[in-house]
Phi, psi and omega in degrees: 000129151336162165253032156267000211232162191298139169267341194222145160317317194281356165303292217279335196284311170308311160326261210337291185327302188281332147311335177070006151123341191297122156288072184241132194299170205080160166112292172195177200295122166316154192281202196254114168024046218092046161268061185205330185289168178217135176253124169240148208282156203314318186303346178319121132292015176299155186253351173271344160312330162292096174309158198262114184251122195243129191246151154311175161297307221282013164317133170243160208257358149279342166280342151280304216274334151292323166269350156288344157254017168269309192296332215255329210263263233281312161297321196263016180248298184256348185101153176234158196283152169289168153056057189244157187206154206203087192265117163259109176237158184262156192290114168090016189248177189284178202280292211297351178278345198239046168307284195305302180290329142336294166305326170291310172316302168318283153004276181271352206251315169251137196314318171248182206284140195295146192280155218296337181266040196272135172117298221292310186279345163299315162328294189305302184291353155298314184268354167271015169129332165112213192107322182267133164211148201186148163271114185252170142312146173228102195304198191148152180266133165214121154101000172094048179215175167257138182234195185237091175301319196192200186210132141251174183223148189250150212199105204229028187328147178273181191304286181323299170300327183263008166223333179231024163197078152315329191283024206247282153020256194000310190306294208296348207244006142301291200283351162275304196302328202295332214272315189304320188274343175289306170310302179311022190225020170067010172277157156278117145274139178269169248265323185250018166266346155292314199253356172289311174309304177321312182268342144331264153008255185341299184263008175280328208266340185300334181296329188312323182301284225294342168295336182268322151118003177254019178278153140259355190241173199225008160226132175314334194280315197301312177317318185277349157286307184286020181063049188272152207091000000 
């Protein structure tokens, strides 16, 4: 910290107070980006190590059971982040299906009370058919700034991938979770060491997937010729 800046933690505890929970620039220097995530190996019983997973109704449970061996082949390599989330909507489903994950996002995604559409667009594009997939920051107020507690991840398959090549899910939910652990770790990356780890990953893990029987590609090489990632 500067010597503009709060000089003491308890400086900083105080900002907060007086702010009243608000993320408003000033009082002294935000902390570092994620410094609140922890990392623990996949074997860990710690429960903020366990990610959260909040899914749609219409999830079917080989399509759960595919994006939970994308995350855990990657949690069980790098370890996995605290205050990690894992929104699964299924493609196409009626608006009233996707409640719970609304309600979670809202909750849990923002630092102050969540903006009146929080939610909303992620739905929406589940129900124009899906396709997306992405990692976000999970705010919180600190130091009287917005910072980062975690990461989620979003998971948005389109129809075909989440009924007839599941095994794609899989792939694809290695390469956003290695990303999930890449933001957590508070660095700015540049764009193509982010998205180069990712794909690597993606295609270093596929023989584990297809040995587990949840890959589509049974090689680093076939992935990487089919342009994975």
């Amino acid at each position: 910290m500067n010597s503009r800046s709060c000089i003491h933690l308890l400086s900083c505890v105080l900002a907060i107070s007086a702010a009243h929970a608000k993320c408003e620039l000033g009082g002294c220097n935000p902390p570092t980006p994620f410094a609140s995530v922890s990392f623990a190996s996949s074997t860990s019983t710690t429960e903020q190590n366990n990610p959260v997973y909040v899914t749609s109704k219409g999830v079917t449970e080989p399509l759960l059971a595919a994006v939970k061996a994308g995350v855990d082949v990657v949690r069980g390599f790098l370890g996995s982040a605290s205050g990690s989330r894992v929104y699964l909507l299924g493609p196409e489903e009626a608006e009233e299906s996707y409640s719970e994950v609304v309600k979670d996002i809202c909750d849990n995604t923002f630092a102050n009370d969540p903006p009146p559409d929080c939610g909303t667009n992620e739905r929406q594009m589940a129900m124009n058919g899906g396709g997306q997939f992405w990692a976000g920051g999970i705010s919180q107020c600190l130091c009287d700034e917005t910072a980062n507690k975690g990461v989620a991840l979003y998971v948005l398959p389109d129809k075909q991938s989440a009924t007839q090549h599941i095994k794609a899910i899989a792939s694809r939910t290695v390469h956003e979770y290695t990303h999930v652990f890449q933001t957590s770790l508070g660095s700015v990356f540049a764009g193509w060491l982010l998205e180069g780890g990712a794909v690597f990953n993606e295609c270093f893990f596929s023989p584990v997937l297809s040995e587990s029987g949840s890959g589509e590609f049974t090689s680093f090489k076939e992935c990487m010729s089919m342009g994975g990632g």
